[in-house]
C-alpha positions as CSV (number, residue, x, y, z in Angstrom):
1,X,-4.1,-20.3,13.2
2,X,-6.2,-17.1,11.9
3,X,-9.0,-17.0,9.6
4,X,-10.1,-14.1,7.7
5,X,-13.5,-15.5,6.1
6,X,-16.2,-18.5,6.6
7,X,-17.7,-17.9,3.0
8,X,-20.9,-20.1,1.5
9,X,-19.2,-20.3,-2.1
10,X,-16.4,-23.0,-2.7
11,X,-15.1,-19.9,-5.6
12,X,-15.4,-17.2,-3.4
13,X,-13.5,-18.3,-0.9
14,X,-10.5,-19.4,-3.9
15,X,-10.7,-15.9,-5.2
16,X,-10.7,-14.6,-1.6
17,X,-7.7,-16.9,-0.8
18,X,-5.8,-15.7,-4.0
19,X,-6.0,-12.2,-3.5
20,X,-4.2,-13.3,0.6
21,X,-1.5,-15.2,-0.3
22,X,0.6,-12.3,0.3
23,X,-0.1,-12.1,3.7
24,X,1.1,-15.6,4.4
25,X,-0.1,-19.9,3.6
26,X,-4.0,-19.4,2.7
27,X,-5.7,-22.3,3.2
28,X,-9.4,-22.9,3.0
29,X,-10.7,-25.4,5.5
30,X,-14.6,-26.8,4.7
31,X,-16.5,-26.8,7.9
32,X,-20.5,-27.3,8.6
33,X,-22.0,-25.0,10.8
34,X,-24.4,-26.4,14.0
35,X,-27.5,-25.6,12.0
36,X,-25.9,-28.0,9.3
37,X,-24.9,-25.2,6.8
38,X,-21.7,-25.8,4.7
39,X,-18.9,-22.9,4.9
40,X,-15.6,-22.4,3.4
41,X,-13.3,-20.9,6.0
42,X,-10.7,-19.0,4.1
43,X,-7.1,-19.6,6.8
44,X,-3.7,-17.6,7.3
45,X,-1.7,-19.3,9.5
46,X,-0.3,-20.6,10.8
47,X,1.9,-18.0,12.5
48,X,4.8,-18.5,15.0
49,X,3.4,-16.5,17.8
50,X,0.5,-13.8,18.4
51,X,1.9,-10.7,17.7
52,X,2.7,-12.1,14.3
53,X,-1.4,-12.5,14.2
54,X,-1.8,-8.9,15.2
55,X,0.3,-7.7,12.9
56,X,-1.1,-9.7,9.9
57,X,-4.9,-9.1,11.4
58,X,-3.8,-5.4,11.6
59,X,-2.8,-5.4,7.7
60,X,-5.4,-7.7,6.4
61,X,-8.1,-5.2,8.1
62,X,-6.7,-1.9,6.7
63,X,-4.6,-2.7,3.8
64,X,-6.6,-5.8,3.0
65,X,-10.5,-4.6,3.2
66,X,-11.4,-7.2,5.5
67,X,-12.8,-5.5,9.1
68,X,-14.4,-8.7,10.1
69,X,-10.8,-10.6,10.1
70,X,-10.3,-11.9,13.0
71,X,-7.2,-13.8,15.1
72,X,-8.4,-17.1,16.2
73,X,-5.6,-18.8,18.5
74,X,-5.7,-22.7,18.8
């Protein structure tokens, strides 16, 4: 899988995960954090194999807006 977002706000991470579904299946995944915050991870994935990731990381960062995207690989 590949995340682009761990957002605080349930909305911000469905507006976040609008605007992505071009890139691929958004899905937004509730985790808590160790210090027992609540996040929203906002998920594109997954993807058949890793250059698929790079490629999608690469146009999420500079077509997207996002330069804290990052491929996560599970």
């Amino acid at each position: 899988c590949w995340y682009v977002a761990a957002l605080s706000s349930e909305e911000g991470a469905r507006v976040l995960s609008q605007r992505l579904t071009g890139y691929g299946k958004v899905i937004i995944q509730p985790v808590t954090t160790g210090s027992g915050q609540r996040l929203q991870r906002v998920r594109i994935g997954p993807l058949a194999t890793v250059e698929d990731g790079d490629r999608t990381l690469d146009d999420v960062i500079n077509r997207g807006g996002y330069p804290d995207a990052r491929l996560v690989v599970e």
